[in-house]
N, C-alpha and C positions, 0 to 999 in steps of 0.2 A: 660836880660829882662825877666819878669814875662813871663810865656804859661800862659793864663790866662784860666779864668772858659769853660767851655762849655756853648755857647749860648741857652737860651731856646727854644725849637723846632730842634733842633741838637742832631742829634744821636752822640751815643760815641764813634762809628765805622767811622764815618762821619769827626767828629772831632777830630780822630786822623789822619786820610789821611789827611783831611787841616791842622794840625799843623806839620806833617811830609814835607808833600811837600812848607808851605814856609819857615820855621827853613832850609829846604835843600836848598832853592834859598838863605836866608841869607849867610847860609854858603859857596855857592858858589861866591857870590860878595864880602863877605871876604875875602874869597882866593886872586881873584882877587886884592884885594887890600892891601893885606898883615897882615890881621886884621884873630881875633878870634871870635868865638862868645859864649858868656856863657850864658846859661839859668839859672835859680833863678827860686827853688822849693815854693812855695806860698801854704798854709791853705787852700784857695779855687780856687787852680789855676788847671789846664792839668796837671800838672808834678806838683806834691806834696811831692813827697818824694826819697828814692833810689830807688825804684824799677820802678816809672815811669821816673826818669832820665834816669835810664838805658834803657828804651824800647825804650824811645827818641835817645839817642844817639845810638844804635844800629841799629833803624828803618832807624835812617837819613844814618848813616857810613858816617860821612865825616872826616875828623882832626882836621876840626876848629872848631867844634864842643863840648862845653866842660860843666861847672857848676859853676856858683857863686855858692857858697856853703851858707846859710845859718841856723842853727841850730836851729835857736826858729821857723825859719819856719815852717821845718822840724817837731820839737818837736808843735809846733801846729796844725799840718794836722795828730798829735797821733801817729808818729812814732818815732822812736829811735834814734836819731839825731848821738849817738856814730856808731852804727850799722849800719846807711846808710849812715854816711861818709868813713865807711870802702868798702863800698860795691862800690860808687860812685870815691874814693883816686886819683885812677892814670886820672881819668877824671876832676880833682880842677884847675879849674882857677885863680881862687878870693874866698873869701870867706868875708862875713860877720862877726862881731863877735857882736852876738846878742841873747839876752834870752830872753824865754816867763815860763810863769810858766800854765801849763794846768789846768783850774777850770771848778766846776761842770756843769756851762754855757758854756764850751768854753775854752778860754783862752786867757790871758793878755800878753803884753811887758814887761817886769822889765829892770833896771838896771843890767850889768851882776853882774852877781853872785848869785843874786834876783831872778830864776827863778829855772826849772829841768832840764838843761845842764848841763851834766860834763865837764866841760873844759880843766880839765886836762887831760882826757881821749880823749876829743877831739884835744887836741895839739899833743901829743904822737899818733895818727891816722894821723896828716899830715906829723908827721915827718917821719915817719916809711913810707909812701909814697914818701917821698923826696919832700911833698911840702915847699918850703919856701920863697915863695911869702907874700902879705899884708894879716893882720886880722883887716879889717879896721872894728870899733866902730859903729854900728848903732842903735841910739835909736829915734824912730820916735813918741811915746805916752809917753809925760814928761811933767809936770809941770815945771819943775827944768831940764831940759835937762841940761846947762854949769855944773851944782853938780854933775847930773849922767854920764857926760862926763869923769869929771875927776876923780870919782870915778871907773867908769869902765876901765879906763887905768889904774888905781892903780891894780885893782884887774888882770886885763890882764899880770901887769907885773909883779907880781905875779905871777902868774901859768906859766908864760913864765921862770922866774927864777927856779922855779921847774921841769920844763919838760925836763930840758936840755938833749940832747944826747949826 
């Protein structure tokens, strides 16, 4: 689940203690029930990048506690998607496999490979964490989504034939 923005009139200080304390009750009825919970970094979300995951999941400290990881997120909130998946690694639940390409306005969705994710470099970062869980496909802004579907597992299995360890 997205942390989402900070509400207008909400301090930062404010809305971190609210997203600390219920991310921690989540994570507690997870427990309870045998479940994890991954939060997913968002462009204009609470937790944008690695280093707000990290303050997240250290704030809460729980184990169930963990990261959809996803990379054009990341790379659209202007951070370094290689670099905070290294930083975020041993904490990947899931991950996305999704590009954005950053423009002078902002930044777009692409088709992978169509954007400024290294992929490769990002595979070789889960591996070398011993992630090896899904890289599921997400492309949510397409015309042509079933083309860019199937072009993005092309290229996914690609860079998965190359990364090999």
């Amino acid at each position: 689940a997205e942390v989402k923005a900070v509400p207008e009139g909400v301090a930062m200080a404010d809305a971190w203690t609210r997203c600390v304390a219920s991310v921690k009750a989540v994570c507690e009825y997870a427990a309870d029930i045998g479940a994890r919970y991954a939060v997913e970094p968002g462009p204009h979300c609470l937790v944008k990048d690695g280093a707000t995951i990290m303050r997240l999941i250290e704030s809460v400290d729980h184990p169930c506690l963990g990261v959809n990881y996803d990379p054009a997120n990341v790379n659209s909130a202007g951070a370094d998607p290689v670099a905070d998946a290294r930083l975020v690694a041993s904490h990947i639940f899931h991950t996305h496999a999704k590009d954005s390409l950053r423009t002078d306005d902002g930044w777009k969705e692409t088709v992978l490979g169509g954007g400024d994710v290294d992929f490769d470099a990002l595979v070789r970062v889960y591996r070398e964490a011993g992630y090896d869980g899904w890289l599921c496909i997400e492309r949510e802004a397409s015309d042509e989504t079933a083309d860019d579907l199937r072009r993005s597992r092309a290229f996914l299995a690609d860079v998965l034939s190359r990364t090999t360890t």
